[in-house]
C-alpha positions as protocol buffer text, in pm:
chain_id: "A"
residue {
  index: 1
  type: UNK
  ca { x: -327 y: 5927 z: -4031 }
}
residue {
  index: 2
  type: UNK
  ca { x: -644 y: 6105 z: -4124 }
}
residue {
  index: 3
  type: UNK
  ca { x: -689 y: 6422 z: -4234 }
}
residue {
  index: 4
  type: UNK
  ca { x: -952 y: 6675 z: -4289 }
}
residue {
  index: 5
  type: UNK
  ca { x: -957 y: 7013 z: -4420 }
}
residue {
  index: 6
  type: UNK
  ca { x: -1100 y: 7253 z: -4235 }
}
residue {
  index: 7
  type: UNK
  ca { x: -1064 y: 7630 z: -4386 }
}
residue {
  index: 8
  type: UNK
  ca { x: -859 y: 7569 z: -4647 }
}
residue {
  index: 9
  type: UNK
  ca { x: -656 y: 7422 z: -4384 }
}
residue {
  index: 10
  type: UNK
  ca { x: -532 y: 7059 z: -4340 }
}
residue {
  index: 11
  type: UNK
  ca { x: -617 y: 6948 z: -3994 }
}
residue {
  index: 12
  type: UNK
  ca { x: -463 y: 6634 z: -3872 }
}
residue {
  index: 13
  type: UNK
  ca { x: -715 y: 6385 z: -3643 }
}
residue {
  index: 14
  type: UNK
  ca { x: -504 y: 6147 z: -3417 }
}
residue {
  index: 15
  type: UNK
  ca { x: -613 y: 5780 z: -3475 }
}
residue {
  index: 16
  type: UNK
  ca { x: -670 y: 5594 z: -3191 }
}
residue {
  index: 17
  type: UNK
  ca { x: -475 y: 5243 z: -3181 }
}
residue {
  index: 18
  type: UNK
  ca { x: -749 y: 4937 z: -3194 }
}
residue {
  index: 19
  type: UNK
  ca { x: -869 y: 4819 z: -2847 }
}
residue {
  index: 20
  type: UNK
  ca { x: -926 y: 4512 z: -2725 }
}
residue {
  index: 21
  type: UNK
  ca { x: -1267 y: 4325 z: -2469 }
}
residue {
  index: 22
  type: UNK
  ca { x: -1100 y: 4118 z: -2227 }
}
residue {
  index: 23
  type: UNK
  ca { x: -1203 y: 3758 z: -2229 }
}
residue {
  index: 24
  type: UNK
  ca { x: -1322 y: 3806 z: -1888 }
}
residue {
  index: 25
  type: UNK
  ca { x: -1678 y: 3726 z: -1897 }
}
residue {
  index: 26
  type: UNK
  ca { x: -1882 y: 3811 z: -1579 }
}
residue {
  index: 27
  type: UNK
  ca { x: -2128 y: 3635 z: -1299 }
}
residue {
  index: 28
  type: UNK
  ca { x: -2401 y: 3710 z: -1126 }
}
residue {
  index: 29
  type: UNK
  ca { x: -2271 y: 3568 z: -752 }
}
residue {
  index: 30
  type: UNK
  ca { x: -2560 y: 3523 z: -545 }
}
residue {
  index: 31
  type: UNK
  ca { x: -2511 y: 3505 z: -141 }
}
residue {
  index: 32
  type: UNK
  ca { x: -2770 y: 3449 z: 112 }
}
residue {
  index: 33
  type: UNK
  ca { x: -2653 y: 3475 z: 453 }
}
residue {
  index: 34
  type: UNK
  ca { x: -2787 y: 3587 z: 803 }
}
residue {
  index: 35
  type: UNK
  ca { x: -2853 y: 3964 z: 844 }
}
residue {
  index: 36
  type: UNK
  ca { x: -2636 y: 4046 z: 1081 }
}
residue {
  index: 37
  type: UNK
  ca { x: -2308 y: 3945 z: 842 }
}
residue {
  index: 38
  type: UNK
  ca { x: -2433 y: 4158 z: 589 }
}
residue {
  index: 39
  type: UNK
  ca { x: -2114 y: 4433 z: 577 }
}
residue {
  index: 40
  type: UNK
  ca { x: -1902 y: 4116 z: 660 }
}
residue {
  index: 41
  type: UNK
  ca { x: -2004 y: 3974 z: 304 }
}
residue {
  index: 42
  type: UNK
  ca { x: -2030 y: 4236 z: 149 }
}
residue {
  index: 43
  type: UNK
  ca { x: -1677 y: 4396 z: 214 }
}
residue {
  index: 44
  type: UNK
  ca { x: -1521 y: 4014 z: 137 }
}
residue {
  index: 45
  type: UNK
  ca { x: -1702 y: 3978 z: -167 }
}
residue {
  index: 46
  type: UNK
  ca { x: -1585 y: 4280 z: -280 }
}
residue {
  index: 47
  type: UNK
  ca { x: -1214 y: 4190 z: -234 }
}
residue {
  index: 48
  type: UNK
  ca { x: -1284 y: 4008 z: -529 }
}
residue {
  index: 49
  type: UNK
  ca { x: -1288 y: 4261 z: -803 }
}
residue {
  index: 50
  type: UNK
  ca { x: -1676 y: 4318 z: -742 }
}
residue {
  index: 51
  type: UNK
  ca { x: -1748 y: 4689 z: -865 }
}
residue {
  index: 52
  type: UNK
  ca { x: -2088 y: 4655 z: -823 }
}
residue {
  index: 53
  type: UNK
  ca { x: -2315 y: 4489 z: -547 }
}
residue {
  index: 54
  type: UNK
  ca { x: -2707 y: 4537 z: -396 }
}
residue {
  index: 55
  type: UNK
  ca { x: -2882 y: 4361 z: -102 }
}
residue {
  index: 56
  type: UNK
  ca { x: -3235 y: 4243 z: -74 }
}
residue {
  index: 57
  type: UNK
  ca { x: -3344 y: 4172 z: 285 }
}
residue {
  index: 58
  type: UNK
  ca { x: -3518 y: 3856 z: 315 }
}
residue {
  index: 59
  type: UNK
  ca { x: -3693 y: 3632 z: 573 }
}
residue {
  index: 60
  type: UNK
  ca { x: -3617 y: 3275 z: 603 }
}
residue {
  index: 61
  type: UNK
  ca { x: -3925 y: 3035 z: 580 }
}
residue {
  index: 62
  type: UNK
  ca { x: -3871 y: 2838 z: 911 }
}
residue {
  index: 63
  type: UNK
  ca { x: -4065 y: 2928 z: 1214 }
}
residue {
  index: 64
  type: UNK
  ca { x: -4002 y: 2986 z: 1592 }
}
residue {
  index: 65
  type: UNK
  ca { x: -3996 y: 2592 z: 1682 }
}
residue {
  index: 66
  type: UNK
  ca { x: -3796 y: 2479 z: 1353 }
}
residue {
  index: 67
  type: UNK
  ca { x: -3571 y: 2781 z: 1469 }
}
residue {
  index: 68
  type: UNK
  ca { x: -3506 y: 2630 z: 1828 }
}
residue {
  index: 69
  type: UNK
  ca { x: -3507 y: 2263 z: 1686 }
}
residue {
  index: 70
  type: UNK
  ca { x: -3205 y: 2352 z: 1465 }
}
residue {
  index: 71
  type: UNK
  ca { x: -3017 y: 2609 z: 1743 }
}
residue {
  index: 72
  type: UNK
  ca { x: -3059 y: 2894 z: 1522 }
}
residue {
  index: 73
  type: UNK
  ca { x: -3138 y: 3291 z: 1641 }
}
residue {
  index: 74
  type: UNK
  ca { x: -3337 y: 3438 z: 1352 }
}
residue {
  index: 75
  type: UNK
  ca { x: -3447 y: 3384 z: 1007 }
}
residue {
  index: 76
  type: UNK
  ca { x: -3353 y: 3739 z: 890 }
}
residue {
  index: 77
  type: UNK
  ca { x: -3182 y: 3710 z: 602 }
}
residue {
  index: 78
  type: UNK
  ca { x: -2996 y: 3914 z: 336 }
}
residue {
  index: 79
  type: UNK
  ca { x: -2967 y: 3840 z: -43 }
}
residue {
  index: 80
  type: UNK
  ca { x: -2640 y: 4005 z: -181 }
}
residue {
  index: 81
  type: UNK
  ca { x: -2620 y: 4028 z: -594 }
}
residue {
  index: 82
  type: UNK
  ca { x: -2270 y: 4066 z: -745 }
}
residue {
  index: 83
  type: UNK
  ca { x: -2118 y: 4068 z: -1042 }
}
residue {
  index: 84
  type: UNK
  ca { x: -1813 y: 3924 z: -1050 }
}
residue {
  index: 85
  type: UNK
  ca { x: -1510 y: 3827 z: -1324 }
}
residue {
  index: 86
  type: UNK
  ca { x: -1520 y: 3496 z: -1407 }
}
residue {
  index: 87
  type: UNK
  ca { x: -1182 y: 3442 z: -1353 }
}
residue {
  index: 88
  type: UNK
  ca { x: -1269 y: 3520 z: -968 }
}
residue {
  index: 89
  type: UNK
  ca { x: -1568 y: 3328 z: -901 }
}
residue {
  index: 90
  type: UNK
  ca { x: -1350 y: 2978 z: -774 }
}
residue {
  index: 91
  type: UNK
  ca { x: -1138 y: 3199 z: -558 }
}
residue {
  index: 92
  type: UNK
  ca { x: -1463 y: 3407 z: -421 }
}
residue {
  index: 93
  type: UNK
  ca { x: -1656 y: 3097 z: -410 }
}
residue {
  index: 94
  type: UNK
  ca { x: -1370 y: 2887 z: -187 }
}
residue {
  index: 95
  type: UNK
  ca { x: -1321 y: 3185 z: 37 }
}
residue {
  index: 96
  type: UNK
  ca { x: -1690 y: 3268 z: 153 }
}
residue {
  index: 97
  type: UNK
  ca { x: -1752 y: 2871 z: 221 }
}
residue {
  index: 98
  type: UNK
  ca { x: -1413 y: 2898 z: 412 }
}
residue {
  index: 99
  type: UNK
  ca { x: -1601 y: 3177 z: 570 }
}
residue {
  index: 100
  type: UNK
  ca { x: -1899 y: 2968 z: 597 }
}
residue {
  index: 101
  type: UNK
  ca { x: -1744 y: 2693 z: 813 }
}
residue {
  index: 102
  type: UNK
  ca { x: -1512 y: 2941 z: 999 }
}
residue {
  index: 103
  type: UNK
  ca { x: -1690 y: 3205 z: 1111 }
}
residue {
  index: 104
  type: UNK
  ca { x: -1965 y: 3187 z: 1377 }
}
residue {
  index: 105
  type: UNK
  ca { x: -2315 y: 3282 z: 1306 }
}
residue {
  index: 106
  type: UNK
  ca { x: -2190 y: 3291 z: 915 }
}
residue {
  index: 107
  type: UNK
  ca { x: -2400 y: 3031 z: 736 }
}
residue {
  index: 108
  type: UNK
  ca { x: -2536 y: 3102 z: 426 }
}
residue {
  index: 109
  type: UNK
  ca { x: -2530 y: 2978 z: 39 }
}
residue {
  index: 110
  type: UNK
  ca { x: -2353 y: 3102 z: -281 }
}
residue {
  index: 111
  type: UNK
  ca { x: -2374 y: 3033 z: -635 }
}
residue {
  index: 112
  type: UNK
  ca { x: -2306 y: 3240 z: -923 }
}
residue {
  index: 113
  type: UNK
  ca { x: -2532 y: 3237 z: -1257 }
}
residue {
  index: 114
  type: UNK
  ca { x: -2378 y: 3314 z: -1599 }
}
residue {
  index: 115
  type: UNK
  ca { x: -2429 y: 3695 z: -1791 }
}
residue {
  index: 116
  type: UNK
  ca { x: -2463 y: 3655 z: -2165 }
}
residue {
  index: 117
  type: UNK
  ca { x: -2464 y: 3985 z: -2254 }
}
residue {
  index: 118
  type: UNK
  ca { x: -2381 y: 4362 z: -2136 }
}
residue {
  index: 119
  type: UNK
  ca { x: -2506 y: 4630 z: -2325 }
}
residue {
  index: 120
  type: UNK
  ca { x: -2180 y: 4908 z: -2394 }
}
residue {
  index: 121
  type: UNK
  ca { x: -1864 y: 4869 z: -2373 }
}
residue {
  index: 122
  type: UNK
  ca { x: -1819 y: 5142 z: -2074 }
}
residue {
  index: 123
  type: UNK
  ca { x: -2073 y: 4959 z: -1832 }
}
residue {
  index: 124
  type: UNK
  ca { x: -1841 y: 4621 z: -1892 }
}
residue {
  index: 125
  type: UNK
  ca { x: -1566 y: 4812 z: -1823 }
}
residue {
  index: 126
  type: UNK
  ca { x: -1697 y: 4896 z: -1500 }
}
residue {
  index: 127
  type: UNK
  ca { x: -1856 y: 4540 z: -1398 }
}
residue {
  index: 128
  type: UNK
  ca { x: -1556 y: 4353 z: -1458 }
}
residue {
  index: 129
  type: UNK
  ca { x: -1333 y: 4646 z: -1248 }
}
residue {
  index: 130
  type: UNK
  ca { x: -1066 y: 4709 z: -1554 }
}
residue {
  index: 131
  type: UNK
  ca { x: -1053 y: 5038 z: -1649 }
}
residue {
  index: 132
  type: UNK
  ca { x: -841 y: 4970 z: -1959 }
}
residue {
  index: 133
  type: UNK
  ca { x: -1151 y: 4732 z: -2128 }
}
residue {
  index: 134
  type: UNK
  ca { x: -1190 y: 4862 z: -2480 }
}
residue {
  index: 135
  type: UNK
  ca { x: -1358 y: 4769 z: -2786 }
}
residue {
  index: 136
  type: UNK
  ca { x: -1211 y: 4554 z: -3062 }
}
């Protein structure tokens, strides 16, 4: 254990055990779907884990006769960004197209695009929702 002397005085300095980085690494999941489902996605997604989310609001490119050709109401759209565990992006993936082709008036796309790199071992911690993520 380390020590250090302090006054004449030994003091003793607990040593803290080595800690370990998951192998979890984390995805940027990517979901486009009509405005209105916006809380609907975003409470699902975060079922998965997801500590951290943000929306852009979008409009879709089609206009008022494409619209009516193809039955659809609006081209207001919403762009979620969320990163997600690796280990969850087949299950979250699965379950929003489930959602997709079960739910009315939610179509949309999802895909997820690989992180490389965090910066600190506290804002991984965070991301990938495991509080006991620690430094080897």
């Amino acid at each position: 254990m380390p020590e250090t002397l302090k006054k004449g005085r030994r003091v003793l300095i607990p040593h803290r055990a080595p800690q370990k980085i998951t192998e979890n690494k984390l995805e940027i999941l990517i979901t486009i779907v009509n405005r209105s489902k916006t809380e609907f996605f975003l409470d699902l997604i975060q079922s998965f884990d997801v500590n951290m989310q943000f929306i852009a609001l979008g409009e879709g490119t089609a206009d008022a006769t494409m619209l009516s050709l193809l039955g659809l109401a609006g081209s207001e759209k919403t762009v979620i960004f969320s990163v997600i565990r690796s280990d969850n992006v087949n299950k979250a993936l699965a379950k929003i197209e489930k959602t997709f082709k079960t739910v009315k008036n939610a179509k949309g796309i999802a895909y997820t695009i690989p992180m490389s790199s965090v910066i600190g071992v506290s804002v991984f911690g965070f991301l990938s929702n495991n509080r006991m993520t620690v430094k080897e």
